[in-house]
Backbone and ligand atoms as CSV (ligand in chain L), in Angstrom:
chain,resi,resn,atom,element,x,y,z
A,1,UNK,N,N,34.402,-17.092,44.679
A,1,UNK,CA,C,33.230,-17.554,43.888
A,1,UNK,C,C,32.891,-16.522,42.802
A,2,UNK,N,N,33.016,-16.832,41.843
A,2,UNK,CA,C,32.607,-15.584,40.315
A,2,UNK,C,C,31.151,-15.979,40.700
A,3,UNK,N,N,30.644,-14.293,40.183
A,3,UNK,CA,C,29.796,-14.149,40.567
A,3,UNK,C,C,28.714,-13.924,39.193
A,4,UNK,N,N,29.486,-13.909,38.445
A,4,UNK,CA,C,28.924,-14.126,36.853
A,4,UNK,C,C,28.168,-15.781,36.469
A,5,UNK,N,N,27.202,-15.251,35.781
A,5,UNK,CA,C,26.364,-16.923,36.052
A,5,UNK,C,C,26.083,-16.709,34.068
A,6,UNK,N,N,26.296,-17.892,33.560
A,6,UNK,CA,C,26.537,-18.233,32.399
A,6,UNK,C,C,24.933,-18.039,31.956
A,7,UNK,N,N,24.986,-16.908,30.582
A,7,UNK,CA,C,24.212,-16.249,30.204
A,7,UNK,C,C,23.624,-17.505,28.790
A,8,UNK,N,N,22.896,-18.530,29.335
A,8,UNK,CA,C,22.193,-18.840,28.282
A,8,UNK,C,C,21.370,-18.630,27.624
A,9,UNK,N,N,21.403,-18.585,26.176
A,9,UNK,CA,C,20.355,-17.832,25.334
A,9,UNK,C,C,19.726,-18.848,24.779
A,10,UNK,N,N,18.226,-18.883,24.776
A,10,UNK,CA,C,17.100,-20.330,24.212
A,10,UNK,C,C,17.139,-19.696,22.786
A,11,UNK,N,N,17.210,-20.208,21.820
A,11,UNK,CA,C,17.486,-19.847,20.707
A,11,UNK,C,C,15.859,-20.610,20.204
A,12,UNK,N,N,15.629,-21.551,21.149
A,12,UNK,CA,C,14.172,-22.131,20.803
A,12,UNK,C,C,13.115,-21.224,19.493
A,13,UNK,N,N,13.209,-20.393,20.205
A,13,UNK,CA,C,11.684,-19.327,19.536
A,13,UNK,C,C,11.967,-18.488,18.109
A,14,UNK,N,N,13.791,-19.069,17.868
A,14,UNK,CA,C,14.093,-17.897,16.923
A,14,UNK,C,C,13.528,-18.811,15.475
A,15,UNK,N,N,12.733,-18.025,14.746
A,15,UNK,CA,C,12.500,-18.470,13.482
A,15,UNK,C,C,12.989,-17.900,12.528
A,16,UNK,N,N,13.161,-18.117,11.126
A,16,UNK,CA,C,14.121,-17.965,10.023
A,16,UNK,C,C,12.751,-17.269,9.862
A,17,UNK,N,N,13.327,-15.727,9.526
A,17,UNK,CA,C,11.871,-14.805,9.164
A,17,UNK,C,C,12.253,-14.744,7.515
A,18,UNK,N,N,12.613,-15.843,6.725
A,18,UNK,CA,C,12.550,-15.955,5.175
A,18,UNK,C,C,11.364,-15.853,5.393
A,19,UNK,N,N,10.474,-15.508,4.220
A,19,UNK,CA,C,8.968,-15.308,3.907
A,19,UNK,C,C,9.331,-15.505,2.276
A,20,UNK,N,N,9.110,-16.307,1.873
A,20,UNK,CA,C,9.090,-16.353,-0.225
A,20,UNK,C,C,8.780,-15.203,-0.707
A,21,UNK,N,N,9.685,-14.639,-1.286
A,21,UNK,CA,C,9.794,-13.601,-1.901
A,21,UNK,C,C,8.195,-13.083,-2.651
A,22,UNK,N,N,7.696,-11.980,-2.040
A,22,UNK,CA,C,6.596,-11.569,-3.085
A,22,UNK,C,C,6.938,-10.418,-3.765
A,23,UNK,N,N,6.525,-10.364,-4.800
A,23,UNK,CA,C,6.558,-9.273,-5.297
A,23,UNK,C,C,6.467,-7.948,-5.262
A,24,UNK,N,N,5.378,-7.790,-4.423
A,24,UNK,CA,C,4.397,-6.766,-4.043
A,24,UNK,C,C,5.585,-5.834,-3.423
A,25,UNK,N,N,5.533,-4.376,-3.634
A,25,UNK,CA,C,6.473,-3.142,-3.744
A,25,UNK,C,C,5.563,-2.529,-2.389
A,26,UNK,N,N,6.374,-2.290,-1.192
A,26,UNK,CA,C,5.739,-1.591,-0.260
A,26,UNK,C,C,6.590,-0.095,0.202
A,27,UNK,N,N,6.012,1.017,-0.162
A,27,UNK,CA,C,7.158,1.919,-0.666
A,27,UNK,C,C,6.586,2.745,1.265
A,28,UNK,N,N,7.919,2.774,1.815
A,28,UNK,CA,C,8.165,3.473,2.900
A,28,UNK,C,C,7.304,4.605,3.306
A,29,UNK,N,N,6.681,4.959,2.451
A,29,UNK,CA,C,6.206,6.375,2.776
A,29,UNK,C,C,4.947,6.585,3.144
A,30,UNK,N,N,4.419,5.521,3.361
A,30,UNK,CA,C,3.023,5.298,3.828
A,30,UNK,C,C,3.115,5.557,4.543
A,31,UNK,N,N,4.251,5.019,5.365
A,31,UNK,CA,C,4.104,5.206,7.147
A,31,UNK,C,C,4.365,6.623,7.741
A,32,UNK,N,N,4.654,7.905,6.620
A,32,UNK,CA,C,5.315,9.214,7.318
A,32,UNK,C,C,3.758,9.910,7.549
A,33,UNK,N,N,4.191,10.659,7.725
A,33,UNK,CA,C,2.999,12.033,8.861
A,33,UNK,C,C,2.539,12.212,7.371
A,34,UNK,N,N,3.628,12.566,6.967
A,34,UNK,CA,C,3.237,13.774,5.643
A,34,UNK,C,C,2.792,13.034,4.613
A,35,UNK,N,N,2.581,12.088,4.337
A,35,UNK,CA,C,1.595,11.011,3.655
A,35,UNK,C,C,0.512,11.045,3.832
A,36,UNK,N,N,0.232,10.749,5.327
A,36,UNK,CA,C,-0.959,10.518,6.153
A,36,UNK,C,C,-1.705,12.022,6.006
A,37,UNK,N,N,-1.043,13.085,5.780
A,37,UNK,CA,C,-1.801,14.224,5.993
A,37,UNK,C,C,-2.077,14.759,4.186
A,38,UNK,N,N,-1.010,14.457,3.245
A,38,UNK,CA,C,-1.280,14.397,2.052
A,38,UNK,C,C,-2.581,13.483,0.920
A,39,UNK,N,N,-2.995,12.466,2.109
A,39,UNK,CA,C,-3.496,11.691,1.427
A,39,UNK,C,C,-5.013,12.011,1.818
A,40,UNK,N,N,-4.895,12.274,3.199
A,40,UNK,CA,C,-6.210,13.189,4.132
A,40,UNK,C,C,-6.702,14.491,2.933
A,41,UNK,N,N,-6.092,14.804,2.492
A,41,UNK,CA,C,-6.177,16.525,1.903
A,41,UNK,C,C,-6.947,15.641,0.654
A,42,UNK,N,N,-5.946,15.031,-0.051
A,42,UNK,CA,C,-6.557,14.308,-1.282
A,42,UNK,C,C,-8.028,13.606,-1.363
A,43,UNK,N,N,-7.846,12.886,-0.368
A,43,UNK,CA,C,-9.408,11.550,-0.487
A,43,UNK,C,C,-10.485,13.280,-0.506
A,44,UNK,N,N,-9.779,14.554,0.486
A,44,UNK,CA,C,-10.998,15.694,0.667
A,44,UNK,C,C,-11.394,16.135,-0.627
A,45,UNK,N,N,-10.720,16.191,-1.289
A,45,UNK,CA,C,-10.665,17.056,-2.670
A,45,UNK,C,C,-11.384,15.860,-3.754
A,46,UNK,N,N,-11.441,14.350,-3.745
A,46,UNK,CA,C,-11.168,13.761,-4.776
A,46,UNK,C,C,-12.057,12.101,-3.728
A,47,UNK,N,N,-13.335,12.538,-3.146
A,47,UNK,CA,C,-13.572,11.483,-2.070
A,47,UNK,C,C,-14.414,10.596,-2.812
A,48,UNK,N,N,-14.721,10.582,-4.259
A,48,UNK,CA,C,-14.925,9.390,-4.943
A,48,UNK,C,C,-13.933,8.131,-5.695
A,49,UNK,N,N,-13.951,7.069,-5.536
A,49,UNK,CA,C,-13.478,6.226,-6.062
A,49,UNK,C,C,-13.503,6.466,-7.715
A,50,UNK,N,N,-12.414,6.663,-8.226
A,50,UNK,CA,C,-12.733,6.580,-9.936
A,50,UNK,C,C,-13.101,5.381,-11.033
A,51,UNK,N,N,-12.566,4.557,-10.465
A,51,UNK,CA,C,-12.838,3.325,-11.311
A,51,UNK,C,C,-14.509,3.241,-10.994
A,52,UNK,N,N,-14.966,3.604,-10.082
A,52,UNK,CA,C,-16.581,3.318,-9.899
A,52,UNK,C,C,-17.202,4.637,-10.689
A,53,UNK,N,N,-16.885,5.414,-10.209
A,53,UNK,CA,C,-17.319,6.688,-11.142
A,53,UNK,C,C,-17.056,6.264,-12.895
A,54,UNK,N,N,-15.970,5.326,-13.315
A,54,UNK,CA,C,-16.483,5.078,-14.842
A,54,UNK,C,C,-17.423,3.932,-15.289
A,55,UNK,N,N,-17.881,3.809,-14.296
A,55,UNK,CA,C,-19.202,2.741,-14.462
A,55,UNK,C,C,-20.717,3.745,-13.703
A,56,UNK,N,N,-20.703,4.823,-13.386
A,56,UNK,CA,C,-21.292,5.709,-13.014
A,56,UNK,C,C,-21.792,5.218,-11.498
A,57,UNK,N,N,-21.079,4.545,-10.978
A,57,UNK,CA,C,-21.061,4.250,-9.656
A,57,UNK,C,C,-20.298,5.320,-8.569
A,58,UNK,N,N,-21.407,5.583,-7.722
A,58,UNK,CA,C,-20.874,6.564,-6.488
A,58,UNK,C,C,-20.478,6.000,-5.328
A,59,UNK,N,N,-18.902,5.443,-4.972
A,59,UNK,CA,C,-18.271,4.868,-3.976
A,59,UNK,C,C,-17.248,5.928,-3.408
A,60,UNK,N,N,-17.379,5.919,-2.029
A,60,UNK,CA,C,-16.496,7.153,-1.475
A,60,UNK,C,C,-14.697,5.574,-1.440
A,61,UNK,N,N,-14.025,7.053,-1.816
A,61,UNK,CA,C,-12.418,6.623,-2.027
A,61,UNK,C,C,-12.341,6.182,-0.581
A,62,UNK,N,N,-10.861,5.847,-0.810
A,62,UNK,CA,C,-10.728,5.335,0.760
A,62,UNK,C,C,-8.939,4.901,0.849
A,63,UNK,N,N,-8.786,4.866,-0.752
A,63,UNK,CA,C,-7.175,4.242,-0.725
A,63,UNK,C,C,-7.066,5.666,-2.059
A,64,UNK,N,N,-5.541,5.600,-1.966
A,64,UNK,CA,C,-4.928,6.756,-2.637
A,64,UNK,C,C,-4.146,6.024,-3.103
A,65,UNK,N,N,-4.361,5.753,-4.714
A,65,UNK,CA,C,-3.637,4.582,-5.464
A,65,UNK,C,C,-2.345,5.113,-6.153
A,66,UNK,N,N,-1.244,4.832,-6.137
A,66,UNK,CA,C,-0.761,5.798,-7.607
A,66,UNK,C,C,-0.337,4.843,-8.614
A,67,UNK,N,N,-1.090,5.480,-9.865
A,67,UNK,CA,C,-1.713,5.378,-10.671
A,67,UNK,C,C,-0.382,4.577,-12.082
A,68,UNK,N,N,0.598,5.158,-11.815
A,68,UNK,CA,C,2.225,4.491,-11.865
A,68,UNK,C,C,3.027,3.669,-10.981
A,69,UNK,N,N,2.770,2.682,-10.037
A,69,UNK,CA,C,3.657,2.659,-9.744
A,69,UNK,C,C,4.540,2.599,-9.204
A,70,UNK,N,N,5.160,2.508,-7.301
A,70,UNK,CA,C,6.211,3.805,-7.085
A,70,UNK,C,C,7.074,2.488,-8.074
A,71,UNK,N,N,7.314,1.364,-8.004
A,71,UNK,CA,C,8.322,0.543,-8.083
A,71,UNK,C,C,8.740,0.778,-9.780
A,72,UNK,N,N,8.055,1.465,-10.392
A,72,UNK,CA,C,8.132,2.092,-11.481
A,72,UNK,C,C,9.049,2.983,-11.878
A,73,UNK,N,N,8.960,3.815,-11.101
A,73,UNK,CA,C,9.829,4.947,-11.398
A,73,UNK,C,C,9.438,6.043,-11.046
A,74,UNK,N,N,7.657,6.332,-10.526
A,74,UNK,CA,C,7.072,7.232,-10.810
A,74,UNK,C,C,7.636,8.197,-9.255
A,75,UNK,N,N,7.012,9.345,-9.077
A,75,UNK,CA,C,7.753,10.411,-8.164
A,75,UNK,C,C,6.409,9.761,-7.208
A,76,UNK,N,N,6.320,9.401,-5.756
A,76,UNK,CA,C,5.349,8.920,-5.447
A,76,UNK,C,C,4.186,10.340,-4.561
A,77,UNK,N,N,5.064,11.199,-4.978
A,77,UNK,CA,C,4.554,12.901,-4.690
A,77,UNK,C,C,3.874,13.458,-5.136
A,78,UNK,N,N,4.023,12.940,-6.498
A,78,UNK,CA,C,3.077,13.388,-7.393
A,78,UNK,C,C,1.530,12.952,-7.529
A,79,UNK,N,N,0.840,14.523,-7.136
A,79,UNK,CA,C,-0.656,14.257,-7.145
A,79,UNK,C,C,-1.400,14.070,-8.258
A,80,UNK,N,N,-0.241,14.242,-9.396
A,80,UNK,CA,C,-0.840,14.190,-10.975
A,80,UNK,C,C,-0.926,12.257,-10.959
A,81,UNK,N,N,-0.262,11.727,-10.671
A,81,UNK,CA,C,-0.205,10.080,-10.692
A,81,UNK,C,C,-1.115,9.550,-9.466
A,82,UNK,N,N,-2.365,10.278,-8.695
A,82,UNK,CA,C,-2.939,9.636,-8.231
A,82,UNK,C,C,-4.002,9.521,-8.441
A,83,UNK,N,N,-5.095,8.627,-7.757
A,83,UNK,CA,C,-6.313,8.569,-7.970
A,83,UNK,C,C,-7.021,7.250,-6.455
A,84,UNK,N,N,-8.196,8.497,-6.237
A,84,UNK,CA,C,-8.371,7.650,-5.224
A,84,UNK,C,C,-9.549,6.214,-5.546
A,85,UNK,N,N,-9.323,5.866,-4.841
A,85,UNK,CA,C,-9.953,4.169,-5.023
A,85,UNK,C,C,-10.813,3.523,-3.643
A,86,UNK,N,N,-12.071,3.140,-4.010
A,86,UNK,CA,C,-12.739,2.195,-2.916
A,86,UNK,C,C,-11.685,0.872,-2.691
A,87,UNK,N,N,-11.768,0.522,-1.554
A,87,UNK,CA,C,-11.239,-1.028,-1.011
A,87,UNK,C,C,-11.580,-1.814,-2.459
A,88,UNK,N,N,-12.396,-2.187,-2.616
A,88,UNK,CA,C,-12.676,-3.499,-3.872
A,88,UNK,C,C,-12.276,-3.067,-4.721
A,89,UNK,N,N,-11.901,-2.036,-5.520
A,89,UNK,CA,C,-11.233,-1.831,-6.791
A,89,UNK,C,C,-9.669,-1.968,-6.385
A,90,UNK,N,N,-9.584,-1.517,-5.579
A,90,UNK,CA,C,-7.941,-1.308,-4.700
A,90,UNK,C,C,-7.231,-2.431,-4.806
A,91,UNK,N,N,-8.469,-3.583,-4.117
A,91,UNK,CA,C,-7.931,-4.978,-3.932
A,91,UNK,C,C,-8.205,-6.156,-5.640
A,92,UNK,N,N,-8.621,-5.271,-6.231
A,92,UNK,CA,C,-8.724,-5.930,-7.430
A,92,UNK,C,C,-7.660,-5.474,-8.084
A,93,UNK,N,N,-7.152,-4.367,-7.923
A,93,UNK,CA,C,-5.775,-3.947,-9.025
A,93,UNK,C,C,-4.686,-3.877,-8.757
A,94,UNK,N,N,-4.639,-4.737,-7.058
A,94,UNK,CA,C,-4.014,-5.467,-6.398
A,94,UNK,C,C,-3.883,-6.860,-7.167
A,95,UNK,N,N,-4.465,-6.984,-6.678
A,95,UNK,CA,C,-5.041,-9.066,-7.226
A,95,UNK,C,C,-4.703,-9.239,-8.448
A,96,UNK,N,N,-5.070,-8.431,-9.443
A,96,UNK,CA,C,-5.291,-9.054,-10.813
A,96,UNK,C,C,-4.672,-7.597,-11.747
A,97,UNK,N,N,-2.957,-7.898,-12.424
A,97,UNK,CA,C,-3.230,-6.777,-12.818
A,97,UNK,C,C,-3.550,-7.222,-14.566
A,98,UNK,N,N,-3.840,-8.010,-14.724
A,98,UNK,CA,C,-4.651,-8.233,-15.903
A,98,UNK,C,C,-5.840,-7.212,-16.449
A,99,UNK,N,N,-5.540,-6.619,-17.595
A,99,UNK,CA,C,-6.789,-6.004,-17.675
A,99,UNK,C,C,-7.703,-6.711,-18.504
A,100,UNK,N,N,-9.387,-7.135,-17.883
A,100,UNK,CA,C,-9.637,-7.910,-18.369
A,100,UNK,C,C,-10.816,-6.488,-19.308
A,101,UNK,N,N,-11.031,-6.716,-20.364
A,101,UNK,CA,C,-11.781,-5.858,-21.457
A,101,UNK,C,C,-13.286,-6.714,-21.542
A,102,UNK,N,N,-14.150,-6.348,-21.061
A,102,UNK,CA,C,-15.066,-6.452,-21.181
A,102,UNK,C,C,-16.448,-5.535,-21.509
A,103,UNK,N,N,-16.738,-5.300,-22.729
A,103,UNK,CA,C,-17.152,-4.271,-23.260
A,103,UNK,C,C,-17.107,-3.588,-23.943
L,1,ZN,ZN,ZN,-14.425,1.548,-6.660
């Protein structure tokens, strides 16, 4: 009597993980230590949002934007290409990169 018993695999649950291509550039390096501790140092040094600060609004940063780019070209190391950002500006220059001129 074989004692091997026929290994069926339910293929049921497997889904085609296509997702429609977005655009949106998610650059690896978010996820390292040394990000996480680079970006800690930064928001310390730089813990206002700038886009609110040119409307003379005082919003503590919270995202560490860079300011180029990475999918650009820019070095994503570079602390000269950053600037930190509240959530709602973040998600607006996310959303819309239209610049709309008002004023
Ligand atoms: Zn802001």
């Amino acid at each position: 009597m074989p004692k091997a018993t026929p290994k069926v695999v339910l293929s049921s649950s497997a889904k085609p993980k296509q997702q429609h291509q977005t655009r949106r550039f998610y650059w690896k390096g978010y996820h390292t230590t040394k990000w996480r501790k680079r970006r800690k140092t930064y928001l310390e040094q730089h813990p206002s949002c700038v886009k609110c600060a040119e409307k003379d609004i005082e919003t503590p940063a919270v995202v560490v934007d860079h300011i180029i780019p990475i999918q650009d070209g820019c070095d994503p190391w570079d602390e000269t290409n950053w600037q930190g950002l509240c959530v709602p500006c973040d998600a607006s220059k996310r959303g819309k990169t239209k610049r709309n001129n008002k004023g």
